[in-house]
N, CA, C and O atoms as a Maestro MAE file, in Angstrom:
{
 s_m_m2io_version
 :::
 2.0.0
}

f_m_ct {
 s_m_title
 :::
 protein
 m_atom[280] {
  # First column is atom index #
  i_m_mmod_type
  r_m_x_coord
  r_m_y_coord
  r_m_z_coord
  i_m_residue_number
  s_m_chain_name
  s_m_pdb_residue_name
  s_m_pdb_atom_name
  i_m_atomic_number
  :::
  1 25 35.876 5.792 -57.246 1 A "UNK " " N  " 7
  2 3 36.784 6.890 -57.462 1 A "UNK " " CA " 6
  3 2 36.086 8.179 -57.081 1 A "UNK " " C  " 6
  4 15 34.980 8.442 -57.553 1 A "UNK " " O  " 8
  5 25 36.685 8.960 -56.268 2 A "UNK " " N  " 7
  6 3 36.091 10.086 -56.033 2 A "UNK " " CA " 6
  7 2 37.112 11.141 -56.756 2 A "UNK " " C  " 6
  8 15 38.203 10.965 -57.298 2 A "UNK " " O  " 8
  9 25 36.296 12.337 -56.537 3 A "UNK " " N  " 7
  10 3 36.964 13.701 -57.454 3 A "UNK " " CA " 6
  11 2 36.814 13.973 -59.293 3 A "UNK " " C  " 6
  12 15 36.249 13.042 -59.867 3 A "UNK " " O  " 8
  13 25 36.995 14.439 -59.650 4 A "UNK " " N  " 7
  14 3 36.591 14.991 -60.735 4 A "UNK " " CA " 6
  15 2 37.073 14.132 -62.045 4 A "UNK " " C  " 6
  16 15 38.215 13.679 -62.128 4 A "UNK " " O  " 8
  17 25 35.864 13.921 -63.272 5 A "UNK " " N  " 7
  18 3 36.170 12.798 -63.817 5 A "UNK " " CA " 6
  19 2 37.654 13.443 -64.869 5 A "UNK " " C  " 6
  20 15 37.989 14.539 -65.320 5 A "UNK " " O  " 8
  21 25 38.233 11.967 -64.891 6 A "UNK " " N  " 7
  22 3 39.708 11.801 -66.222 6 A "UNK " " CA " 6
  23 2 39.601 11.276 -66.894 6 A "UNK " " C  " 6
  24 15 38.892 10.278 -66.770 6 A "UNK " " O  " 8
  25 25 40.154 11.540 -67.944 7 A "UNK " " N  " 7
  26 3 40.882 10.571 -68.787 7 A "UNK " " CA " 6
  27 2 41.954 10.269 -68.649 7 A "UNK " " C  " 6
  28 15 42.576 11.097 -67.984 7 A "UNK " " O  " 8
  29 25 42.797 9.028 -69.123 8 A "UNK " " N  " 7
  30 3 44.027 8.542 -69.013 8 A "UNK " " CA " 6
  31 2 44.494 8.180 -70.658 8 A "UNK " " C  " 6
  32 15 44.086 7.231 -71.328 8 A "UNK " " O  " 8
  33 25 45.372 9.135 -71.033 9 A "UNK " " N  " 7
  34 3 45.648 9.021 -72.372 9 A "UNK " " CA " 6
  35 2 46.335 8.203 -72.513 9 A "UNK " " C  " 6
  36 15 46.865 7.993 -71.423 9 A "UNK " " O  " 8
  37 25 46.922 7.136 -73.690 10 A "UNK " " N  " 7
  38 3 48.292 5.912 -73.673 10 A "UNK " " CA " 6
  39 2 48.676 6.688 -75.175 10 A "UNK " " C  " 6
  40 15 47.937 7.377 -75.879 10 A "UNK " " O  " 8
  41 25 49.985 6.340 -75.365 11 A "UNK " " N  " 7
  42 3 50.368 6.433 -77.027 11 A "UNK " " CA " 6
  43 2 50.705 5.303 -76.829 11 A "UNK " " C  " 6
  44 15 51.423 5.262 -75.830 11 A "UNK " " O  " 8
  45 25 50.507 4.048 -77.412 12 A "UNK " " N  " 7
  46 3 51.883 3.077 -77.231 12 A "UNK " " CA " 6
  47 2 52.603 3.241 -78.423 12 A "UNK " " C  " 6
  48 15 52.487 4.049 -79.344 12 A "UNK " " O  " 8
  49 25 53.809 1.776 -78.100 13 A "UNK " " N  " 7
  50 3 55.111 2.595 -79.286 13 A "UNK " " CA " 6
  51 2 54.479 2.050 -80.394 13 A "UNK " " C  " 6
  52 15 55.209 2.435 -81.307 13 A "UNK " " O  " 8
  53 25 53.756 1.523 -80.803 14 A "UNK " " N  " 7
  54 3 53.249 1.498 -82.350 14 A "UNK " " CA " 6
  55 2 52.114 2.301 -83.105 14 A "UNK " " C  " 6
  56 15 51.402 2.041 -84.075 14 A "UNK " " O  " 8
  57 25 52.251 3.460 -82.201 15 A "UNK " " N  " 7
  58 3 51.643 4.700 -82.291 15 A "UNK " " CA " 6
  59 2 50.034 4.600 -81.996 15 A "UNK " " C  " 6
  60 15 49.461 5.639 -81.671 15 A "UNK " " O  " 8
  61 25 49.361 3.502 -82.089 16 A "UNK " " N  " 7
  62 3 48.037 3.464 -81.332 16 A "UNK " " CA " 6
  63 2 47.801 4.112 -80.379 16 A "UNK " " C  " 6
  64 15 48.883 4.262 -79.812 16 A "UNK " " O  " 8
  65 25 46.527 4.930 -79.472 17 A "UNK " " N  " 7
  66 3 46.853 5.264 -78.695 17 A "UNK " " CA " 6
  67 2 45.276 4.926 -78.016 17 A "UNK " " C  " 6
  68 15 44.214 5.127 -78.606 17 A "UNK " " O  " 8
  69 25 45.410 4.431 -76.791 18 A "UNK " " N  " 7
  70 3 44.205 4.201 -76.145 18 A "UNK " " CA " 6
  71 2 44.025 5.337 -74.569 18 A "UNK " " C  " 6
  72 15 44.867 6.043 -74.014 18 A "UNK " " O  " 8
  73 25 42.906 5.146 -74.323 19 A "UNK " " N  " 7
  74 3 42.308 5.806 -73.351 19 A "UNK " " CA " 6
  75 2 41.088 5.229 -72.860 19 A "UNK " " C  " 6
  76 15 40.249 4.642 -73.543 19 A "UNK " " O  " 8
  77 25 41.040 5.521 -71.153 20 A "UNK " " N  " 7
  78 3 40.199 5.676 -70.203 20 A "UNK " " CA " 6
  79 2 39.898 6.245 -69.753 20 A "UNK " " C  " 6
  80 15 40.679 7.110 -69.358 20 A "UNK " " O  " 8
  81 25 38.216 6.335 -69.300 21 A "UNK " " N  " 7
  82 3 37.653 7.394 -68.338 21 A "UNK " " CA " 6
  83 2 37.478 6.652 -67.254 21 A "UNK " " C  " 6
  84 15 37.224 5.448 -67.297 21 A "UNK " " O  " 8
  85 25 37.620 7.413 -66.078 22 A "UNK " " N  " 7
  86 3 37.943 7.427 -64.574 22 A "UNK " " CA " 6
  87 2 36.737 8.416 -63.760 22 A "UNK " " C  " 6
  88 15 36.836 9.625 -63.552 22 A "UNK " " O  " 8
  89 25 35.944 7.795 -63.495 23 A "UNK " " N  " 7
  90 3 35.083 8.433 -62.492 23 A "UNK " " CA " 6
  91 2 34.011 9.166 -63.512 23 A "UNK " " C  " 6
  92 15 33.688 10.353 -63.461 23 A "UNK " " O  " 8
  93 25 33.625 8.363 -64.275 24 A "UNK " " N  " 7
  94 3 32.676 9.030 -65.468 24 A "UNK " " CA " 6
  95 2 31.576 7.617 -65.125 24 A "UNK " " C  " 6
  96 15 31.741 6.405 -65.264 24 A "UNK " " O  " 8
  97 25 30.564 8.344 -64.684 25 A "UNK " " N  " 7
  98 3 29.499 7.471 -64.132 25 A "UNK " " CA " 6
  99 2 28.246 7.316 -65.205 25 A "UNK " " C  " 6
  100 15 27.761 8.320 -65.728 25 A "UNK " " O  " 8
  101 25 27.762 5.994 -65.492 26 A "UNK " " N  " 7
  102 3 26.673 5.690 -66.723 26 A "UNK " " CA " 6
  103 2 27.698 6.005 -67.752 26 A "UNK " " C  " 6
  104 15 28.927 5.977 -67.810 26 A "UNK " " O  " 8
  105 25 26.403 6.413 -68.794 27 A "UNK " " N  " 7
  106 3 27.051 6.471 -70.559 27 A "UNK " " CA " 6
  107 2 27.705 7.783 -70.694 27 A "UNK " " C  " 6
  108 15 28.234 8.111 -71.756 27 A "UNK " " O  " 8
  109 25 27.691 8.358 -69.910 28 A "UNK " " N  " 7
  110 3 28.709 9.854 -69.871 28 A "UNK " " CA " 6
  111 2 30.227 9.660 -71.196 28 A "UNK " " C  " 6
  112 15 30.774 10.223 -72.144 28 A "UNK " " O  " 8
  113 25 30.268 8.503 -70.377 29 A "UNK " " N  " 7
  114 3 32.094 8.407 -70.514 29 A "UNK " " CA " 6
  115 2 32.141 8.506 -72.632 29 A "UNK " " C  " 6
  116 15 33.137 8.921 -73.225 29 A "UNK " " O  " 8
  117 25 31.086 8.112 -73.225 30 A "UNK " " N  " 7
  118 3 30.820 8.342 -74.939 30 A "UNK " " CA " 6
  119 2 31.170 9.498 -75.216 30 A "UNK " " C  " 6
  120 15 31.952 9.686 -76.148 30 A "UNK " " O  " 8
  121 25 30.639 10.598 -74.424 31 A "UNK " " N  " 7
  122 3 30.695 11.847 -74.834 31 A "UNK " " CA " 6
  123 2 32.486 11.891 -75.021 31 A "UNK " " C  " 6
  124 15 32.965 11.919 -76.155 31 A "UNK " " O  " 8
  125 25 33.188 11.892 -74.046 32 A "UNK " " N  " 7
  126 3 34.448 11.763 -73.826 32 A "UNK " " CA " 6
  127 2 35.097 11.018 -75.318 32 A "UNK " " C  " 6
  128 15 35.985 11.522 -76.005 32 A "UNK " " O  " 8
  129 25 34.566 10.019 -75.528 33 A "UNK " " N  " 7
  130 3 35.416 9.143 -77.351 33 A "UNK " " CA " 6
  131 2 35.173 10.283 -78.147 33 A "UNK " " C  " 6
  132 15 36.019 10.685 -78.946 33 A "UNK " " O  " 8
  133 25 34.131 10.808 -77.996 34 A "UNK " " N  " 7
  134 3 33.836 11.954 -79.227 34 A "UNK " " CA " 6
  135 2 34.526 13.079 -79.070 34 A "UNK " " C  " 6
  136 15 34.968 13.720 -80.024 34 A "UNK " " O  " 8
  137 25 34.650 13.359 -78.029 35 A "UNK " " N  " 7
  138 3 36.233 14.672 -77.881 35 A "UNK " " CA " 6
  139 2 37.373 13.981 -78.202 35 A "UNK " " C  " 6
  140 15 38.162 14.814 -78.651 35 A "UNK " " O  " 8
  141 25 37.734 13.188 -78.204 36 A "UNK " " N  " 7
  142 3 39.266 12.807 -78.422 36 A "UNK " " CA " 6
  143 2 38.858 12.035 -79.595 36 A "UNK " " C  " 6
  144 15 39.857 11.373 -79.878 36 A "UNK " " O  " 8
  145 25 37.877 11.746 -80.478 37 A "UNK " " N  " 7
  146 3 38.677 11.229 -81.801 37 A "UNK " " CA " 6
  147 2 38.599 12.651 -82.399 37 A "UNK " " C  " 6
  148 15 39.142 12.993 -83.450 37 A "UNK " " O  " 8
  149 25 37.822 13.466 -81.562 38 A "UNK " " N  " 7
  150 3 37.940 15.052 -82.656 38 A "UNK " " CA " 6
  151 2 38.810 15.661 -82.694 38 A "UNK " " C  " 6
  152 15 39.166 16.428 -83.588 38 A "UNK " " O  " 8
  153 25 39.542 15.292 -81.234 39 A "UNK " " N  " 7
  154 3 40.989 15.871 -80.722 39 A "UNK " " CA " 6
  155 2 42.204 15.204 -82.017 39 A "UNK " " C  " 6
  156 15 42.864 15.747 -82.903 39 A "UNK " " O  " 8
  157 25 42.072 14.015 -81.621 40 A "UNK " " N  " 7
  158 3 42.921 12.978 -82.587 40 A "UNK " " CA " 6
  159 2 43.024 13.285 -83.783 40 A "UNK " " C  " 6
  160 15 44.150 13.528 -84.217 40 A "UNK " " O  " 8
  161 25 41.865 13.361 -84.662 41 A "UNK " " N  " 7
  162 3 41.475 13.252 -85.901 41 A "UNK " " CA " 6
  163 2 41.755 11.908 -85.960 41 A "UNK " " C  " 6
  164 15 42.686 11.575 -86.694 41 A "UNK " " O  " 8
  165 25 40.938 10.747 -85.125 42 A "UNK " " N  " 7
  166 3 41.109 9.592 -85.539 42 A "UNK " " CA " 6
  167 2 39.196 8.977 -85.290 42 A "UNK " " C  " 6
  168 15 38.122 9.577 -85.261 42 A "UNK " " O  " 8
  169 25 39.599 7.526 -85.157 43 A "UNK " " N  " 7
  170 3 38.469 6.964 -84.735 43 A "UNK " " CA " 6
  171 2 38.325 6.266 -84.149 43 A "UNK " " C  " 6
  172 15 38.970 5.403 -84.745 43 A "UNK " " O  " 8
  173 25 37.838 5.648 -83.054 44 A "UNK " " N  " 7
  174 3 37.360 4.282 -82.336 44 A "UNK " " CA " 6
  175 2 37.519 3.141 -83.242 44 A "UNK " " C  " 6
  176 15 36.801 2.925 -84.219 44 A "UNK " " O  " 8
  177 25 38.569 2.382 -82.827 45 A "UNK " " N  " 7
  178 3 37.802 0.662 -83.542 45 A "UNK " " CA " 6
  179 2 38.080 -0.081 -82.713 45 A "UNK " " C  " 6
  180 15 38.491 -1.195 -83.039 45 A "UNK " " O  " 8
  181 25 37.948 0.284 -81.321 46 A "UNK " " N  " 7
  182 3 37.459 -1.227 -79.829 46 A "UNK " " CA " 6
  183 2 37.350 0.161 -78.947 46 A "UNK " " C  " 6
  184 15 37.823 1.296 -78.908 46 A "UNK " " O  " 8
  185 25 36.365 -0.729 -78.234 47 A "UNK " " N  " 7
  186 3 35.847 0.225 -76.565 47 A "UNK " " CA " 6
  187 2 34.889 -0.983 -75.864 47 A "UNK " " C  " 6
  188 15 34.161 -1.910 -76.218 47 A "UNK " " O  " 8
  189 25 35.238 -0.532 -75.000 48 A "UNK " " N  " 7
  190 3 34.795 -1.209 -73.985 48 A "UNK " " CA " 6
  191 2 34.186 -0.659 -72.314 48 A "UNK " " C  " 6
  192 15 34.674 0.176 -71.553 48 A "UNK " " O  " 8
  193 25 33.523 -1.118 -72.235 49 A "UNK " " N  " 7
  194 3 33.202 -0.269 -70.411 49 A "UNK " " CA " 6
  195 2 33.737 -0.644 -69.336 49 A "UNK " " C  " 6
  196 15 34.187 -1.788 -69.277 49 A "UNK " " O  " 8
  197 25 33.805 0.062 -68.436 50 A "UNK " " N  " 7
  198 3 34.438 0.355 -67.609 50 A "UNK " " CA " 6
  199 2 33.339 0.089 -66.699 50 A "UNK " " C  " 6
  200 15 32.218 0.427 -67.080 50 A "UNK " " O  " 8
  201 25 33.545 -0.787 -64.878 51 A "UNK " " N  " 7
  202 3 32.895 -0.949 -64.073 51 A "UNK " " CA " 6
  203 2 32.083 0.283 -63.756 51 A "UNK " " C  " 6
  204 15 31.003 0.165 -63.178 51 A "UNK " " O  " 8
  205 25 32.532 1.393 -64.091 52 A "UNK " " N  " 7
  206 3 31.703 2.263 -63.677 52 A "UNK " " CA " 6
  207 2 30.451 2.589 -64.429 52 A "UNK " " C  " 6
  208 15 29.564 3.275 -63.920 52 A "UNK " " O  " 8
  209 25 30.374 2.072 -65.705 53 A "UNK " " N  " 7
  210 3 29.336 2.466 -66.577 53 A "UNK " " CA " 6
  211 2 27.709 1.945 -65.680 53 A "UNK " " C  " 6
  212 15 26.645 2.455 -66.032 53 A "UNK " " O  " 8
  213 25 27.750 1.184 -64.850 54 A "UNK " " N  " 7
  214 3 26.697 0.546 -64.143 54 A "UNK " " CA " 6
  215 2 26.196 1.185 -62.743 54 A "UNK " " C  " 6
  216 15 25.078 1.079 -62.238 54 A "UNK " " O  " 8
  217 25 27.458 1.957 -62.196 55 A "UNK " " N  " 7
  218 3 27.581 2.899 -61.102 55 A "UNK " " CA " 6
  219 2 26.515 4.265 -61.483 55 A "UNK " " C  " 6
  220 15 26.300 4.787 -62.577 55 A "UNK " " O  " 8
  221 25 25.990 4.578 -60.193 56 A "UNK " " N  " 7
  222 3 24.985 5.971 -60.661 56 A "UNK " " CA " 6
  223 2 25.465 6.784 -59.317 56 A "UNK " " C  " 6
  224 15 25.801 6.558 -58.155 56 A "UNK " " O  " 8
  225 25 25.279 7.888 -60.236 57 A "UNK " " N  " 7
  226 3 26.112 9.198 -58.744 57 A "UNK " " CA " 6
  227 2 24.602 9.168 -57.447 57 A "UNK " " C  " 6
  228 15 23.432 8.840 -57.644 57 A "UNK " " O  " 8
  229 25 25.069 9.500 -56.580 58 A "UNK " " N  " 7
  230 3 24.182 9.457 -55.500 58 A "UNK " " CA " 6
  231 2 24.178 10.697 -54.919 58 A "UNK " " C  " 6
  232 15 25.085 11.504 -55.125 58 A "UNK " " O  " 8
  233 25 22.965 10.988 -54.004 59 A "UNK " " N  " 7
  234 3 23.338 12.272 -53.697 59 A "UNK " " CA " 6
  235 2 22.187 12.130 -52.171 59 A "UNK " " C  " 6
  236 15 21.058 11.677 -51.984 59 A "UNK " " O  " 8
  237 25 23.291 12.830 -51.278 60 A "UNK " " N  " 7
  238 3 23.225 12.817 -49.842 60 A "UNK " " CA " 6
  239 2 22.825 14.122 -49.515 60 A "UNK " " C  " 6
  240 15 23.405 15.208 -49.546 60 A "UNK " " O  " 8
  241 25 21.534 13.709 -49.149 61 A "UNK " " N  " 7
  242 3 21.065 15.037 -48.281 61 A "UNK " " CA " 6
  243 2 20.753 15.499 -46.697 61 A "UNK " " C  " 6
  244 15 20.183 14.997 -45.728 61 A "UNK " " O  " 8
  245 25 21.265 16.403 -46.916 62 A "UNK " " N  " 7
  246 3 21.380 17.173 -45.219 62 A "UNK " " CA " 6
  247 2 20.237 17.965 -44.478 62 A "UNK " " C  " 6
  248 15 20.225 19.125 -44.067 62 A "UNK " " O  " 8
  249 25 19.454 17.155 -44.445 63 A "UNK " " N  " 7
  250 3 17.925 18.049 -43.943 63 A "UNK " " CA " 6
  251 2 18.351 18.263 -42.398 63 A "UNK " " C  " 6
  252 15 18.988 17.467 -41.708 63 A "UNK " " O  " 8
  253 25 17.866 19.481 -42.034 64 A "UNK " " N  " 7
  254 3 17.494 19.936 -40.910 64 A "UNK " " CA " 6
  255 2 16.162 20.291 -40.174 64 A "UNK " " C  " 6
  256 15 15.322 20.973 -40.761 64 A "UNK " " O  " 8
  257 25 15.913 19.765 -38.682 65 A "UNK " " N  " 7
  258 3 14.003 20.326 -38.917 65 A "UNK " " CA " 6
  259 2 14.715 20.883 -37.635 65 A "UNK " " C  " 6
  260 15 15.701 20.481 -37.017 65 A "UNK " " O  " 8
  261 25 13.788 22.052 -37.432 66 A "UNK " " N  " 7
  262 3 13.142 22.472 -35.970 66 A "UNK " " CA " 6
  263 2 12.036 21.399 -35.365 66 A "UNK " " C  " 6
  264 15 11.069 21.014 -36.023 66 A "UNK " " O  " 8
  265 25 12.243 21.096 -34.396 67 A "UNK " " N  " 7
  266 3 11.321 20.157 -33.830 67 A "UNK " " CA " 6
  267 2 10.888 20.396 -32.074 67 A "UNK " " C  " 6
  268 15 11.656 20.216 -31.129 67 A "UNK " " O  " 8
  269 25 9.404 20.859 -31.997 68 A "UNK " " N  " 7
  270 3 8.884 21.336 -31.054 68 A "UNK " " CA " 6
  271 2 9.431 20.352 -29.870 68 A "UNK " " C  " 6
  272 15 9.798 19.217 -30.177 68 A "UNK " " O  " 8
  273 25 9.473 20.731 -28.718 69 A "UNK " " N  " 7
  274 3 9.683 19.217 -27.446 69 A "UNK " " CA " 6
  275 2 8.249 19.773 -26.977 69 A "UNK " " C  " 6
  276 15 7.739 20.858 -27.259 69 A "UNK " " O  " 8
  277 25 7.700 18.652 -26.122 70 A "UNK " " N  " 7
  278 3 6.612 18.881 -25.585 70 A "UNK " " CA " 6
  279 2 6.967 19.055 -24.035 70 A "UNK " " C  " 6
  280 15 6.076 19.296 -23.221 70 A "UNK " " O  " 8
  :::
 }
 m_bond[279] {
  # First column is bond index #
  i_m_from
  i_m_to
  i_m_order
  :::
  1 1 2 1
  2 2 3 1
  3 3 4 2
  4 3 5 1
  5 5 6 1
  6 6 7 1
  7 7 8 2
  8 7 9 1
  9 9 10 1
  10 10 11 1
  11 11 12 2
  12 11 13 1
  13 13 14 1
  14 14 15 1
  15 15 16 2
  16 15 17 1
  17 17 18 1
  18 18 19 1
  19 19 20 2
  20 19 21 1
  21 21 22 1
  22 22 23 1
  23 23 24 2
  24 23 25 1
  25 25 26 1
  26 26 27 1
  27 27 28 2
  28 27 29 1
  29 29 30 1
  30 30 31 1
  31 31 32 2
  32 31 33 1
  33 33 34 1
  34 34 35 1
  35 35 36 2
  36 35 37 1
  37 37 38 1
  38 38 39 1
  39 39 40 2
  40 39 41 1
  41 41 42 1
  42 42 43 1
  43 43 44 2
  44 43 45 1
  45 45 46 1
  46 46 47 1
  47 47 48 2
  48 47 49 1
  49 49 50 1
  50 50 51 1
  51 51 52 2
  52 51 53 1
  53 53 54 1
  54 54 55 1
  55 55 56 2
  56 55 57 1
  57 57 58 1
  58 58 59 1
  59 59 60 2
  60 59 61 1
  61 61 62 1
  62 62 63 1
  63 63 64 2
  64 63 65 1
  65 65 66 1
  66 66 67 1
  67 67 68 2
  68 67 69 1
  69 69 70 1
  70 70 71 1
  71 71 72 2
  72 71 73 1
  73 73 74 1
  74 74 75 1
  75 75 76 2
  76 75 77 1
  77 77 78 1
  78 78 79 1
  79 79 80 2
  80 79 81 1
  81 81 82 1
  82 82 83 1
  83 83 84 2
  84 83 85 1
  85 85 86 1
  86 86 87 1
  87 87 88 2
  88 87 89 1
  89 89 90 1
  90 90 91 1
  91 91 92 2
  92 91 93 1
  93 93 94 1
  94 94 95 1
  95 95 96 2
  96 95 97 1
  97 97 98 1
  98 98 99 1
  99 99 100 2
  100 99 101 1
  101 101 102 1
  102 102 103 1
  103 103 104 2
  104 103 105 1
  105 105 106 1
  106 106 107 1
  107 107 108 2
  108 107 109 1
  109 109 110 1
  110 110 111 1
  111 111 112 2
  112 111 113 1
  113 113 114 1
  114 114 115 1
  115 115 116 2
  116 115 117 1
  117 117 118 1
  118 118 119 1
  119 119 120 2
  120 119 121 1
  121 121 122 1
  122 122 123 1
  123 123 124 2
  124 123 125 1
  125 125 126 1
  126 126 127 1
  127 127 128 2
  128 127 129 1
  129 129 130 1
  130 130 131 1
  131 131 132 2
  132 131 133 1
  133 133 134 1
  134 134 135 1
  135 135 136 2
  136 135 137 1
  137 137 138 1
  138 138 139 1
  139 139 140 2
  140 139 141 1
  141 141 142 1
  142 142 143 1
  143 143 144 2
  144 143 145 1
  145 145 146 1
  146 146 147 1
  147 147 148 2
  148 147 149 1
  149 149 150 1
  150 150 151 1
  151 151 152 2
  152 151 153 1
  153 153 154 1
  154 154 155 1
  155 155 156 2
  156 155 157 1
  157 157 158 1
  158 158 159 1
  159 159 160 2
  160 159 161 1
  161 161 162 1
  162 162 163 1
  163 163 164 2
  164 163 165 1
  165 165 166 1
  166 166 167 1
  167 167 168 2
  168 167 169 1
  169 169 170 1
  170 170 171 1
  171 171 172 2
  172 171 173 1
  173 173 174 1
  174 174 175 1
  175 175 176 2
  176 175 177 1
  177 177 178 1
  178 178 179 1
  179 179 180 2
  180 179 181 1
  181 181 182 1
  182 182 183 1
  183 183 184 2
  184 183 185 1
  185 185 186 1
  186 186 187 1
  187 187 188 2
  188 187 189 1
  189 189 190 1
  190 190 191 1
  191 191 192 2
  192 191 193 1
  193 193 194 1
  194 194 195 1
  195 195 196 2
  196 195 197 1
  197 197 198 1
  198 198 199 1
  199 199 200 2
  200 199 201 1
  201 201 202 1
  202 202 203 1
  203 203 204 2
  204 203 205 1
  205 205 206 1
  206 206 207 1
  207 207 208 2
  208 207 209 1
  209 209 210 1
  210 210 211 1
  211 211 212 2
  212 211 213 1
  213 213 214 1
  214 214 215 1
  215 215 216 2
  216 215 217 1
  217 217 218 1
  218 218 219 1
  219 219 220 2
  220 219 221 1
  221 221 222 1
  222 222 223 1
  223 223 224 2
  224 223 225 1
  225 225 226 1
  226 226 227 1
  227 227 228 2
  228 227 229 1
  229 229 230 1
  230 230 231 1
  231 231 232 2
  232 231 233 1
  233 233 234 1
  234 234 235 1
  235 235 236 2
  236 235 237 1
  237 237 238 1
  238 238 239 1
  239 239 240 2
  240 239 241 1
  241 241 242 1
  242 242 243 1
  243 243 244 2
  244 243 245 1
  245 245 246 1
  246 246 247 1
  247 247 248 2
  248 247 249 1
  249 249 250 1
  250 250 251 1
  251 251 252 2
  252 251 253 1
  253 253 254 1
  254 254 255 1
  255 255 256 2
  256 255 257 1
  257 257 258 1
  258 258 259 1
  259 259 260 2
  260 259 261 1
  261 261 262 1
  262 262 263 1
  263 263 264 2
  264 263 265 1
  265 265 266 1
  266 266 267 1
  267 267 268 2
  268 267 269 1
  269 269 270 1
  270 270 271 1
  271 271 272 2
  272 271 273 1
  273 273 274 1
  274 274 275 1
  275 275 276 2
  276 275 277 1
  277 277 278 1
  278 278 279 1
  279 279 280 2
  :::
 }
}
């Protein structure tokens, strides 16, 4: 997933309400349960990870040299 990380909120109709993070790479995505049960005023009782928890951001670099010709 590229672009900026989400969440995906659910209510279902028996008022539970679950959520996913989307493009939240490693253990990041914890921080995220702790805003929304604070949001909620509720608590976690199941979580689970997401393929991405194993994913690590990468980062591409653009070097430039001057390089003498002989």
């Amino acid at each position: 997933m590229t672009g900026r990380p989400r969440v995906v909120v659910t209510v279902n109709p028996d008022g539970t309400v679950s959520a996913e993070t989307q493009g939240v790479l490693g253990e990041g995505c914890l921080d995220y349960v702790a805003v929304l049960e604070e949001l909620l005023g509720a608590r976690t009782v199941r979580s689970a990870y997401t393929a991405d928890r194993d994913r690590v951001a990468t980062v591409v670099a653009d070097e430039q040299r001057d390089v003498d010709r002989a």
